[in-house]
N, C-alpha and C positions, 0 to 999 in steps of 0.2 A: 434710608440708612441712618444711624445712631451718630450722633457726634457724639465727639469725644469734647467731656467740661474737667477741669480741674481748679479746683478752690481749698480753703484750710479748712479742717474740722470745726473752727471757731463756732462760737453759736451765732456770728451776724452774717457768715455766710449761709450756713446752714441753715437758719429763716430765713436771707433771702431766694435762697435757688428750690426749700422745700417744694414749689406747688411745682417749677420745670421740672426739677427730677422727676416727680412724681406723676407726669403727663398731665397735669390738671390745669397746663396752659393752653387753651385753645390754637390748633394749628402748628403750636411747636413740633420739630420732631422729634423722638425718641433720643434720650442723651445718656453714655456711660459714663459714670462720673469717677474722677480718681482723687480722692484725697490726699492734698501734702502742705508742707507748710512751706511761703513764699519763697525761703531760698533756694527748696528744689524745685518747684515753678519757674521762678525765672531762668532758673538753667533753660531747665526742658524746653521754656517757651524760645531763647533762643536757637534751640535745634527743629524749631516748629512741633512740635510733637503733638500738641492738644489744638482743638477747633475752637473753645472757649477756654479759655483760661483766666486766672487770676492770679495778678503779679504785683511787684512793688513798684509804684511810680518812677522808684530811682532809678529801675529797669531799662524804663521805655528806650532811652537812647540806641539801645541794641535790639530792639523788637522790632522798631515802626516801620522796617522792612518788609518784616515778614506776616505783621497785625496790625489792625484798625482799633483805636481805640474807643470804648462806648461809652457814651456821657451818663451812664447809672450801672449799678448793683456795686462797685466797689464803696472804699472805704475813706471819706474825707470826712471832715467836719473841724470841730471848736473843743476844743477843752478835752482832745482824745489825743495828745502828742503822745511820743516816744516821754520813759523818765532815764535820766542818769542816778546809778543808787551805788549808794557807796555804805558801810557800815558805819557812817555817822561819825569818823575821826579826821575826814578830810575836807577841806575845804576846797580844794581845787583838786586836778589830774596832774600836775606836776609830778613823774617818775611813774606814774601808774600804771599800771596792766588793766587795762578793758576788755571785756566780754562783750563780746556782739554779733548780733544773732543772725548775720548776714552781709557779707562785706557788697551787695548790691540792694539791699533793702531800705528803703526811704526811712528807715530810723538812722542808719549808721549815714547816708548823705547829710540827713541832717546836722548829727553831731561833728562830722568833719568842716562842717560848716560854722558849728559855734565854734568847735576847739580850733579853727584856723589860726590864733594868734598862741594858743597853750595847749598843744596836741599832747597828748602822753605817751608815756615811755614807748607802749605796747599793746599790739593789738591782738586780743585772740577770737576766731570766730568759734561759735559752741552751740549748741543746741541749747532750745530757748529755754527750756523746760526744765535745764541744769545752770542759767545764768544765777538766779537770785542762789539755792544753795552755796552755787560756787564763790559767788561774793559775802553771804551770811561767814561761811569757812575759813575764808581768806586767802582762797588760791587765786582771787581777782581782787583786785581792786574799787573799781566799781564797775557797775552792767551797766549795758543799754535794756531795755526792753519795753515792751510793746503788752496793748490789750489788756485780759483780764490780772496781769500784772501790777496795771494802777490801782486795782481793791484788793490785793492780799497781800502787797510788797512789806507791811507794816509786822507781817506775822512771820518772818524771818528775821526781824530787831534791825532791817534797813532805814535808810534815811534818802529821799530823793534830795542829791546834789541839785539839777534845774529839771526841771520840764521843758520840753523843746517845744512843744503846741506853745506854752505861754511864749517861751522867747521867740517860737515865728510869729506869731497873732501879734506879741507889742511890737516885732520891728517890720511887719507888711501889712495889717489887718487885715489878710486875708486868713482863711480857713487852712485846714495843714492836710495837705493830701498825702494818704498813705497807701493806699493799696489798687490798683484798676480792674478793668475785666476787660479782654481785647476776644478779637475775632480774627481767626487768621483768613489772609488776604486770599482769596478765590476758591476758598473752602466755604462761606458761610457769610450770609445776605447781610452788613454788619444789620445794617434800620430794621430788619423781620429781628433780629438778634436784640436788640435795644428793645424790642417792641414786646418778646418776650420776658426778657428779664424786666421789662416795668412792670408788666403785668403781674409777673409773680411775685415781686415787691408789694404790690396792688395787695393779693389775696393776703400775703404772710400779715401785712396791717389788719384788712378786713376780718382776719379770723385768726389772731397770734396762737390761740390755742391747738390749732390742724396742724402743726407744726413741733409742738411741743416735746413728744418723744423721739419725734428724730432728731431732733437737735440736742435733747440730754443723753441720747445713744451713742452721740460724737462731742460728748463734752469735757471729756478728758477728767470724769469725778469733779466737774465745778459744782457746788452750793448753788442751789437754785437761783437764789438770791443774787450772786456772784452773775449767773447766765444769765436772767433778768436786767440787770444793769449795764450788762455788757451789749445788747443789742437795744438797749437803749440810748446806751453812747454810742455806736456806731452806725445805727440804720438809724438813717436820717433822711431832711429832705433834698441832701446829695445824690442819697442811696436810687432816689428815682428820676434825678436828673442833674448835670454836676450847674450846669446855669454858668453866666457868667464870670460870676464869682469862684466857681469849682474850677473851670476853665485857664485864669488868670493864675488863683494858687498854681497851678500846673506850670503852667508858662514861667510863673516865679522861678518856683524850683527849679526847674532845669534850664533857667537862663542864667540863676547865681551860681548853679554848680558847673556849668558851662562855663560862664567866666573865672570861675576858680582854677578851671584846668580840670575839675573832676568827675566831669561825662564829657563825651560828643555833645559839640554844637546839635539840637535837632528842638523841636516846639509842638505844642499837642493838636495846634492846629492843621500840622501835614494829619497826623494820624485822625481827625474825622474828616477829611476830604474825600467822603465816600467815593464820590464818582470820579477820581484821579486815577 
């Protein structure tokens, strides 16, 4: 039978899962894949819906129920944060209306994390794809967003307020975890599951170019260039194992947003107790 994957159209999903879709992982089985982007993931993943999925870290609180989390194919690393953009007149969120792109997505934990002491006026959540015009315009104040946003934010005459990668990297040195891929619990072997998605990590390195058209098929009109870069910042050496550095950022996160009051107490370590 076919599991059911769901991940973003982005291009570092999309080189990493190309060789599983594609059956060219030895021993995998057949998988239908649904493309969406993390906010309607993490719904669905709390309703179980998909066998693999990929979700936002800020998530996990409310999944680890019902999924294992797996130490590679998602999305962590260094110098890939969330940006805060504003059109360049503001120095702080004082009064401000915010765009963001998911009120359970590990960009907006995070910001609720820096703005703790000067939250702003107003929160609106919006599709990701309308945040920078809507701040260029001025029906926002400033966005959050993510991904291949950090190489074309300049070309709507924005200005990044902070970077949140920089401000978690200077206040934990650890890495900024952004995105997971889980297994739900007694649907799918997590370790056969990890073992595929390495592998297919494996091949997307080994041969970036077998990958190429499917991933400018689902790239939403990005500039080659723009794709390039983009799975260059985020397939990394996380992408194939998060280690214990992946591991800790994790734990970070959802123990500061835990004590903030702004998830469930819970830690990434229940979620790889495979045999629990």
């Amino acid at each position: 039978m076919a599991l059911s994957l769901a991940f973003s159209p982005c291009p570092n999903d999309t080189f990493i899962f190309h060789a599983l879709v594609h059956g060219q992982v030895s021993g995998a089985p057949p998988v239908e894949v649904t493309f969406a982007d993390v906010d309607v993931t993490n719904t669905a993943a709390e309703r179980g819906e998909f066998d693999l999925v990929k979700v936002s870290y800020a998530a996990l609180p409310w999944l680890l129920d019902k999924y294992h989390l797996l130490p590679c194919g998602g999305a962590l690393g260094r110098g890939c944060g969330p940006l805060v953009l504003t059109r360049g007149d503001r120095s702080d969120l004082s009064g401000a209306t915010v765009a963001v792109p998911g009120d359970r997505t590990t960009a907006y934990l995070l910001f609720r994390l820096w703005a703790a002491d000067r939250p702003p006026a107003r929160i609106e959540v919006v599709p990701f794809h309308e945040i920078m015009p809507g701040v260029a315009a001025g029906r926002y104040d400033a966005g959050l967003v993510i991904h291949e946003a950090r190489f074309t934010y300049h070309r709507h005459g924005l200005t990044s307020l902070v970077d949140l990668g920089e401000w978690w990297e200077a206040d934990t040195g650890l890495p900024i975890p952004l995105g997971a891929i889980l297994a739900r619990r007694g649907a799918v072997d997590p370790e056969a599951a990890a073992g595929w998605i390495r592998e297919s990590v494996r091949m997307a390195w080994a041969d970036p170019a077998a990958s190429r058209d499917y991933v400018l098929s689902h790239a939403q009109e990005m500039e080659l260039d723009v794709v390039d870069r983009h799975i260059g910042l985020y397939v990394n050496e996380f992408s194939a194992d998060l280690g214990e550095a992946g591991f800790a950022a994790v734990d970070a996160l959802l123990g500061r947003a835990a004590a903030a009051g702004l998830v469930p107490q819970t830690s990434s370590s229940f979620a790889t107790a495979w045999t629990s």
